[in-house]
Biotite code that builds the C-alpha atoms (Angstrom):
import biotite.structure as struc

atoms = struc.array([
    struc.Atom([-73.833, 24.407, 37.597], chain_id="A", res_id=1, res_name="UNK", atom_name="CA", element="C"),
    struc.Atom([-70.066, 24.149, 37.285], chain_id="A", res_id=2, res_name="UNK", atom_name="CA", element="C"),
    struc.Atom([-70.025, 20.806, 38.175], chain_id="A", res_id=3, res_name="UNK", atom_name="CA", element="C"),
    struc.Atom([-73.016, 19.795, 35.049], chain_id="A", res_id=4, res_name="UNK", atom_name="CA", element="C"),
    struc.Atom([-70.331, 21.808, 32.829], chain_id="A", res_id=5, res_name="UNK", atom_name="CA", element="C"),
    struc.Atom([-67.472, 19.536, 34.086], chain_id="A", res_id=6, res_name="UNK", atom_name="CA", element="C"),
    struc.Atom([-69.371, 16.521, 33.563], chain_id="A", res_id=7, res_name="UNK", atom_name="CA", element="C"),
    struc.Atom([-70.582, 17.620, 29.793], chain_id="A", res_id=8, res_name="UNK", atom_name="CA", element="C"),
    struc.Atom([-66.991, 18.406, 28.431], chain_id="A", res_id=9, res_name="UNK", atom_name="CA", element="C"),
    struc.Atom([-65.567, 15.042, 30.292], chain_id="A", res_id=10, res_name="UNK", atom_name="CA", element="C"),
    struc.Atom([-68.391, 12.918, 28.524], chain_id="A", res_id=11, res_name="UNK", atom_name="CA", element="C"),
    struc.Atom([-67.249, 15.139, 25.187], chain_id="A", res_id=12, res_name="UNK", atom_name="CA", element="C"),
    struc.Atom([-63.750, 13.871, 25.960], chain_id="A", res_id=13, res_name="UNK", atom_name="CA", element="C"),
    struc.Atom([-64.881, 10.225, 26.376], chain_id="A", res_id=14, res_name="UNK", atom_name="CA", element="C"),
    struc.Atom([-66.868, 10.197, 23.087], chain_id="A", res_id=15, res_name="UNK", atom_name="CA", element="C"),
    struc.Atom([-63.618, 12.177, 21.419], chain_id="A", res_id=16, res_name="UNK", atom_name="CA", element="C"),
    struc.Atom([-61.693, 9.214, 21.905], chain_id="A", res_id=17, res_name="UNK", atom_name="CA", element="C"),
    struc.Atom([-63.517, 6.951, 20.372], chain_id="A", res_id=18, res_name="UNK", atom_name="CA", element="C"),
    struc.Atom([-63.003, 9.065, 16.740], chain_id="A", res_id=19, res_name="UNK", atom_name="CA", element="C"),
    struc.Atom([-59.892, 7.512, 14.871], chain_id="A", res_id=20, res_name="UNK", atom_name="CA", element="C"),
    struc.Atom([-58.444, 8.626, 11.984], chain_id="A", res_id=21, res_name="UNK", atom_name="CA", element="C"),
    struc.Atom([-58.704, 5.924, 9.351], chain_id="A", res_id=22, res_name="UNK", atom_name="CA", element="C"),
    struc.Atom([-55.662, 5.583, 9.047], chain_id="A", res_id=23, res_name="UNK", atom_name="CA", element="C"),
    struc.Atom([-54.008, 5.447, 12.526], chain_id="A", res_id=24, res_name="UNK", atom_name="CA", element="C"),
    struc.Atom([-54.880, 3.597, 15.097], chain_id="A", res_id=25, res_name="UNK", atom_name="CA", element="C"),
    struc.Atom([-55.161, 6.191, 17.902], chain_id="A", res_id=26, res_name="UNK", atom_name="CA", element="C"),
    struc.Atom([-57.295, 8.343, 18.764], chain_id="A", res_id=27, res_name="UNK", atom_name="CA", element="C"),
    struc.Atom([-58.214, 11.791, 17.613], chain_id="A", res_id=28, res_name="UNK", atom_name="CA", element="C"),
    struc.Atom([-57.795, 13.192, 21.216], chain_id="A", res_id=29, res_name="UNK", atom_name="CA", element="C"),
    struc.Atom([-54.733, 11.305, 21.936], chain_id="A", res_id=30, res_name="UNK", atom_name="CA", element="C"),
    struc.Atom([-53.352, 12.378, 18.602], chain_id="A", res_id=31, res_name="UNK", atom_name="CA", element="C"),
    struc.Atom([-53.248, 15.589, 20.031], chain_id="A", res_id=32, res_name="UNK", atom_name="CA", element="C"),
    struc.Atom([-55.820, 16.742, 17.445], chain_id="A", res_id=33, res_name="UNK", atom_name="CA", element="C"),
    struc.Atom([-58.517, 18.708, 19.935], chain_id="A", res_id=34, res_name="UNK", atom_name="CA", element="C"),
    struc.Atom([-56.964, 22.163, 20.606], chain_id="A", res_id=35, res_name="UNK", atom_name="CA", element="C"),
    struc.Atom([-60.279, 23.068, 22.375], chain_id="A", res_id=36, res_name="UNK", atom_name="CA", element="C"),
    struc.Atom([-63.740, 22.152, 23.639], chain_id="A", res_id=37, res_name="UNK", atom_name="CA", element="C"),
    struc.Atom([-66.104, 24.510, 24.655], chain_id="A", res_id=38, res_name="UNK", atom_name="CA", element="C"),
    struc.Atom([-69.613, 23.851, 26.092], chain_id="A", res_id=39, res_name="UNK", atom_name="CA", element="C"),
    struc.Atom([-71.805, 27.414, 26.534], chain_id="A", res_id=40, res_name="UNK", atom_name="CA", element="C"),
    struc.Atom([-74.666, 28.146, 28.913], chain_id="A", res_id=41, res_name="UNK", atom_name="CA", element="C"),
    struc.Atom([-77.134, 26.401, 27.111], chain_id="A", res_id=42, res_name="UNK", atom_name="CA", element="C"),
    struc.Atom([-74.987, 23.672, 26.556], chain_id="A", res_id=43, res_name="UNK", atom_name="CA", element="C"),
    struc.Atom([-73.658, 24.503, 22.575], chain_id="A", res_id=44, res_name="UNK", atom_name="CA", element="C"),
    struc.Atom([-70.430, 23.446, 22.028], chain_id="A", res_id=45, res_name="UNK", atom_name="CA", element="C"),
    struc.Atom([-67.661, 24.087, 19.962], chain_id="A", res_id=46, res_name="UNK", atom_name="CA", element="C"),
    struc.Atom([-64.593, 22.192, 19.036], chain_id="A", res_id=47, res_name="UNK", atom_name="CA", element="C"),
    struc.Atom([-61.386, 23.825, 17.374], chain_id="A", res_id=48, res_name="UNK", atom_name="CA", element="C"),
    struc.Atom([-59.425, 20.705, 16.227], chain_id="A", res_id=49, res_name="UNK", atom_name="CA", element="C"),
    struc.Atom([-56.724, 20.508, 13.478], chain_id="A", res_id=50, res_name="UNK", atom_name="CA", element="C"),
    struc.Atom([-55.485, 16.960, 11.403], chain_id="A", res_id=51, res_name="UNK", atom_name="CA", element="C"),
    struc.Atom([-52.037, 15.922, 11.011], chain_id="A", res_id=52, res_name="UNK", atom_name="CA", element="C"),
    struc.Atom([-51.945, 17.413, 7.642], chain_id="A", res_id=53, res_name="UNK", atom_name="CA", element="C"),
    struc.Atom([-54.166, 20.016, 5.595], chain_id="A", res_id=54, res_name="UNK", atom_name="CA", element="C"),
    struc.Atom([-55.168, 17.833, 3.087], chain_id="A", res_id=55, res_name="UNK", atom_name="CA", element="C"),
    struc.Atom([-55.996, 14.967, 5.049], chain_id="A", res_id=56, res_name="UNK", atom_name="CA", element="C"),
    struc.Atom([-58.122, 12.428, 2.638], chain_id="A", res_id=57, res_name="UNK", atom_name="CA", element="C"),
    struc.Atom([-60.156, 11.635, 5.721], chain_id="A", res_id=58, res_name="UNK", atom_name="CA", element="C"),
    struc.Atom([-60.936, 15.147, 6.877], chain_id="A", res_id=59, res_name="UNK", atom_name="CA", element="C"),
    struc.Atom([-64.730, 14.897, 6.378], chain_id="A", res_id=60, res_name="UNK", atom_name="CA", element="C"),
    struc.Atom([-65.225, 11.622, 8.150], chain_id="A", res_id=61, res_name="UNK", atom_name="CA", element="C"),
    struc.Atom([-63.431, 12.406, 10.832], chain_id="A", res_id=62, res_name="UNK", atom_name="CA", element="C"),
    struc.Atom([-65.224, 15.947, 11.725], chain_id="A", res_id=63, res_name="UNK", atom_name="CA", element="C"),
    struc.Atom([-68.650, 13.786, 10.646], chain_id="A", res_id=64, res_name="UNK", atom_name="CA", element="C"),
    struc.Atom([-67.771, 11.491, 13.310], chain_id="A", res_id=65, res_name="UNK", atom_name="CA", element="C"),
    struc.Atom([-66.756, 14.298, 15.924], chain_id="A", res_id=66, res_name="UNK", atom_name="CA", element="C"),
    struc.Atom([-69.983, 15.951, 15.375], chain_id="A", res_id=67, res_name="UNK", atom_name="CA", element="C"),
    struc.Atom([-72.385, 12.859, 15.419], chain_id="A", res_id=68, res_name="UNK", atom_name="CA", element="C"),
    struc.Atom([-70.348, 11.546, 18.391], chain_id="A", res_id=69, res_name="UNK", atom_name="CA", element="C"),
    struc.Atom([-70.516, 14.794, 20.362], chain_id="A", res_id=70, res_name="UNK", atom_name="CA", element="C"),
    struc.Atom([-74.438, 15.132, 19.411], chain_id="A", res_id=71, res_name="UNK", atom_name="CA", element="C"),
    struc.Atom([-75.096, 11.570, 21.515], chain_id="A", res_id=72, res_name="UNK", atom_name="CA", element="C"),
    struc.Atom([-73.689, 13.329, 24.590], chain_id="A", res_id=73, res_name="UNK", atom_name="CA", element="C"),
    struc.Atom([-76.862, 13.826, 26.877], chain_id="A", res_id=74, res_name="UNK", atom_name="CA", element="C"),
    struc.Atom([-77.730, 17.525, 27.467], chain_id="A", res_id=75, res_name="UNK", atom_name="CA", element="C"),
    struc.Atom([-75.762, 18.882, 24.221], chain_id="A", res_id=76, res_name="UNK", atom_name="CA", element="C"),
    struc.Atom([-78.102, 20.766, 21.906], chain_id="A", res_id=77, res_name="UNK", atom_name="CA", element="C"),
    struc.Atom([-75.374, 22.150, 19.177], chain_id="A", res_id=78, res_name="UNK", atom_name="CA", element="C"),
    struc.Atom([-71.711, 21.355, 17.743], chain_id="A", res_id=79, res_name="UNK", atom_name="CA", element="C"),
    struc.Atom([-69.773, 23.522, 16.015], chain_id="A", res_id=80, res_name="UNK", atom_name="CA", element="C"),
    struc.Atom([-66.429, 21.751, 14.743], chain_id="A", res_id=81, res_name="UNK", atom_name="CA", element="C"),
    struc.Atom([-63.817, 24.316, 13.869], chain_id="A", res_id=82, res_name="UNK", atom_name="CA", element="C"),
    struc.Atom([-60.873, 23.018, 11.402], chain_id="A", res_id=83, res_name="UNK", atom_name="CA", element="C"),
    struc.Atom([-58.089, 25.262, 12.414], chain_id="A", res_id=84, res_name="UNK", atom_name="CA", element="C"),
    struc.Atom([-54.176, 24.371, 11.157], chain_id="A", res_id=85, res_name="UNK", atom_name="CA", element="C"),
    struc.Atom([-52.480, 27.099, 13.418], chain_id="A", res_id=86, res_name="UNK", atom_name="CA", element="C"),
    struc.Atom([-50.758, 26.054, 15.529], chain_id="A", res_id=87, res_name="UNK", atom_name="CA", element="C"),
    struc.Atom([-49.544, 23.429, 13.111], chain_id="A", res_id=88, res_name="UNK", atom_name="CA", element="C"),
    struc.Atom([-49.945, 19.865, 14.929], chain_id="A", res_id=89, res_name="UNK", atom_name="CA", element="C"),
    struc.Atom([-46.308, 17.767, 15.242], chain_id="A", res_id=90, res_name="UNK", atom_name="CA", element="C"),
    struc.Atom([-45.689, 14.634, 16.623], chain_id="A", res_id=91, res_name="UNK", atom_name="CA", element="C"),
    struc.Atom([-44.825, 16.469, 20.477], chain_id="A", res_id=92, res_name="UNK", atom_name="CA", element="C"),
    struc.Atom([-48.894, 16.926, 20.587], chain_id="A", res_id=93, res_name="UNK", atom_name="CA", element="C"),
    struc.Atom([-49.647, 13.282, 20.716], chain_id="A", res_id=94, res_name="UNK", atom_name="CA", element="C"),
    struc.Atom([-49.984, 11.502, 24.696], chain_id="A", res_id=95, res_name="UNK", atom_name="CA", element="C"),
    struc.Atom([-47.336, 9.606, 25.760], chain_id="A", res_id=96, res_name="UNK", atom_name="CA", element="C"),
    struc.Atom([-49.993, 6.748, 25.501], chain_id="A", res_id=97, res_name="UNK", atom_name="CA", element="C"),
    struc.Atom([-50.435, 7.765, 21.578], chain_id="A", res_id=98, res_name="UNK", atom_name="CA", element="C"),
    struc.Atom([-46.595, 7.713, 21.062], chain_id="A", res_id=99, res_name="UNK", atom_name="CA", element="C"),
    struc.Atom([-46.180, 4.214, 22.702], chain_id="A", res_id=100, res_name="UNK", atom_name="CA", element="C"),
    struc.Atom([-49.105, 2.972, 20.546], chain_id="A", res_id=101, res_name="UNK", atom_name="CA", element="C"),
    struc.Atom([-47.513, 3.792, 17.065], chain_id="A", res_id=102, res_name="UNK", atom_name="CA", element="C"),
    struc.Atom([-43.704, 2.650, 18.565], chain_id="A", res_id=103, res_name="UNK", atom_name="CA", element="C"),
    struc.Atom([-42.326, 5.955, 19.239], chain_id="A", res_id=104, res_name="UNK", atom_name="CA", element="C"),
    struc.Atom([-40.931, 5.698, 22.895], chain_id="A", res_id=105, res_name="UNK", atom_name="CA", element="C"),
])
């Protein structure tokens, strides 16, 4: 059962980072953006993610996208996207990948 769990949250994960913000070309996960993903008995899952700033114009597409994305993932029967600003995201949160992407290494 542990194992079916594993496999849900990395296909979560894989469909995460394919949600960009419109206007940077990385990645919502490798933004450092997903603070959590949780995935319940019966296979309900939450996300507690943040954007770069509060009043992002692009907020609702990119938790639109999150959800429908998440919703494709075989087995998942509910999201729940949580918009949470604390801790408040910085530039240290992105992957090393994310930072070479946008020229800061």
């Amino acid at each position: 059962m542990e194992n079916e769990f594993l496999q849900t949250e990395e296909a979560i994960v894989s469909v995460l980072k394919t949600v960009y913000d419109p206007e940077i070309p990385v990645n919502v996960y490798d933004l450092g953006l997903i603070y959590g993903v949780r995935v319940d008995e019966e296979k309900n899952v939450q996300i507690d993610m943040t954007l770069t700033a509060p009043n992002c114009p692009a907020a609702d597409f990119i938790v639109d996208d999150i959800r429908m994305k998440t919703e494709s993932v075989v087995g998942v029967k509910s999201i729940q996207v949580n918009l949470v600003f604390e801790p408040e995201w910085h530039r240290d949160m992105m992957s090393e990948e994310a930072k070479l992407e946008l020229g800061l290494l």
